[in-house]
C-alpha positions as CSV (number, residue, x, y, z in Angstrom):
1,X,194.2,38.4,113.0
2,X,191.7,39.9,110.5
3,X,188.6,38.6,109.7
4,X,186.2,39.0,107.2
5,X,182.4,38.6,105.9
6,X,182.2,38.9,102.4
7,X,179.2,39.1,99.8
8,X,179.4,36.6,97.3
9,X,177.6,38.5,94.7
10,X,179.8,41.8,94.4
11,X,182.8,41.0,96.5
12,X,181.8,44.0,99.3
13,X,183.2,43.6,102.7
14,X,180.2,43.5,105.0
15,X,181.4,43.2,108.4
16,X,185.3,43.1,109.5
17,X,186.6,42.6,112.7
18,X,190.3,41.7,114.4
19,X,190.9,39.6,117.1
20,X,193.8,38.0,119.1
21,X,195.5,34.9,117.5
22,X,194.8,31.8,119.0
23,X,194.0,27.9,117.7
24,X,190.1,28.9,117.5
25,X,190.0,32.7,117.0
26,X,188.8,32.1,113.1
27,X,185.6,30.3,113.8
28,X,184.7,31.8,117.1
29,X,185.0,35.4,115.2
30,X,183.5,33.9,111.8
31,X,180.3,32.6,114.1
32,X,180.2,36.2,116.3
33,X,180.3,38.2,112.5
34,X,177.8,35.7,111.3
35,X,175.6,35.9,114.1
36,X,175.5,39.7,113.6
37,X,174.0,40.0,109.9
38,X,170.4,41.0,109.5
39,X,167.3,39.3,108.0
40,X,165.7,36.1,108.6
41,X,166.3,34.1,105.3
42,X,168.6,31.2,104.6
43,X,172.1,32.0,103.7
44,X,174.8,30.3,103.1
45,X,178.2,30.9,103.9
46,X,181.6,29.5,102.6
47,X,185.1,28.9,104.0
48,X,188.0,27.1,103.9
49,X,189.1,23.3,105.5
50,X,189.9,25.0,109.1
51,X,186.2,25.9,109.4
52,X,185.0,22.1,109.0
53,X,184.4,21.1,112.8
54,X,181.1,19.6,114.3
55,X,181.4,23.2,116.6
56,X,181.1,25.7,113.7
57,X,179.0,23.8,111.6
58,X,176.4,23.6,114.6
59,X,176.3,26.8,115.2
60,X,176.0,28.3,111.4
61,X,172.9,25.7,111.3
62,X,171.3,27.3,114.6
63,X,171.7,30.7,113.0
64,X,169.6,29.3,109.3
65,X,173.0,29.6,107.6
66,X,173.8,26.9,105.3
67,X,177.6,25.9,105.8
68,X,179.1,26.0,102.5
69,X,182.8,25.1,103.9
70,X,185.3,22.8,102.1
71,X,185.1,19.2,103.1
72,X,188.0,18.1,105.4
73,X,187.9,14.4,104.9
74,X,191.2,13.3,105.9
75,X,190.3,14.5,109.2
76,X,189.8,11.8,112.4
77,X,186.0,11.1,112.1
78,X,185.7,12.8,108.6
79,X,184.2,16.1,107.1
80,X,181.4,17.7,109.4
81,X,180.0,18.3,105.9
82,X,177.8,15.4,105.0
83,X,175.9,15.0,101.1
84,X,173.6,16.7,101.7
85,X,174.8,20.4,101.6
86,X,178.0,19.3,98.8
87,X,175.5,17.8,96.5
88,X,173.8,20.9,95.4
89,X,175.3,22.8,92.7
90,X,174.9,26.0,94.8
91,X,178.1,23.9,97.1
92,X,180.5,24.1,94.0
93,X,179.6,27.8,93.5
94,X,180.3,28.9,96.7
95,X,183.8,26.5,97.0
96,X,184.9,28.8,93.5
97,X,183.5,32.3,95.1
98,X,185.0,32.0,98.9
99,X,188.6,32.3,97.2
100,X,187.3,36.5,96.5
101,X,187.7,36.9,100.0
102,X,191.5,36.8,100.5
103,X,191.5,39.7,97.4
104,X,190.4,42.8,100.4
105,X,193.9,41.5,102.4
106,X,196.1,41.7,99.4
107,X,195.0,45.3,98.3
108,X,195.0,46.0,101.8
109,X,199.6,45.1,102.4
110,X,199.8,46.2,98.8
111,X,198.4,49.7,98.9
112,X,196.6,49.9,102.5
113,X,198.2,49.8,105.9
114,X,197.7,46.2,106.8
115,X,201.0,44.5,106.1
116,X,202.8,45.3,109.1
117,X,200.8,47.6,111.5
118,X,202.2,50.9,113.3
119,X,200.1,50.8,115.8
120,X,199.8,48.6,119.2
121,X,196.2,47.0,120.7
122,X,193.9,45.8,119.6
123,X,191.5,48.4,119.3
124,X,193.6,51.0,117.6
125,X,194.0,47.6,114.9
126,X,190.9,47.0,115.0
127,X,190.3,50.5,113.8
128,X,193.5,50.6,111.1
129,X,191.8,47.3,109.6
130,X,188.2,48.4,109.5
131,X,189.8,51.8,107.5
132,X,191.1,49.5,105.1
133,X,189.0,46.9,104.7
134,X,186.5,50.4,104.0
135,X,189.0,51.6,101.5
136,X,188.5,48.0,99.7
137,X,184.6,48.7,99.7
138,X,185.2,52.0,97.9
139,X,187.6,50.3,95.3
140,X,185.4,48.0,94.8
141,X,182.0,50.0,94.6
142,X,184.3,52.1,91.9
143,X,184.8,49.5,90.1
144,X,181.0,47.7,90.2
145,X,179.9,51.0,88.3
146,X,181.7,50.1,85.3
């Protein structure tokens, strides 16, 4: 599996990382990515339904990150989410800007090498996917300058 961080503001992969599939691999990764950024300031981050459990939401409020994931209400005990995070209009913004970050995977099986990999281990895919997911940055950066 690949996993990404991605900057809301210009779409720039800023850290990537591969992992084994398993039930949890998503929000362990996602909380060891998060966990690695810089700086001190609240953040916030966003992400889809499989990322609303009591676990991940703990942990993204022990690291001053504001968890900006889509409420899973149908779920036994309900969203992990309460009112007040999806109140703010900031929540809405970052439900409409976390659908950016499947664009990096889509270049990536359309023109990178991503879609069914040539290689075996996980560090040599590890190390096709961070190429990639680098190529994306440069398309991108490309394409920031206007």
């Amino acid at each position: 599996m690949g996993h990404t961080v991605m900057e809301n503001r210009n779409g720039v992969i800023v850290k990537a990382a591969t992992s084994h599939a398993t039930g949890k691999a998503e929000r362990e990764v996602a909380a060891n990515l998060l966990s690695d950024l810089s700086g001190m300031k609240k953040r916030t981050m966003g992400a889809d339904k499989n990322y609303d459990t009591a676990g991940f939401v703990a942990d993204c409020r022990a690291m001053n990150i504001t968890p900006h994931v889509a409420r899973n209400d149908n779920r036994n005990g309900g969203s992990a989410i309460d009112g007040r995070t999806s109140r703010h209009a900031g929540y809405a913004i970052s439900q409409r800007s976390r659908k950016r970050v499947e664009e990096p995977f889509g270049w990536g099986k359309t023109i990178g090498l991503i879609r069914q990999t040539k290689v075996r281990g996980l560090s040599k895919v590890n190390g096709v996917f961070l190429m990639t997911m680098i190529g994306w940055n440069l398309t991108r950066m490309r394409s920031l300058q206007g």
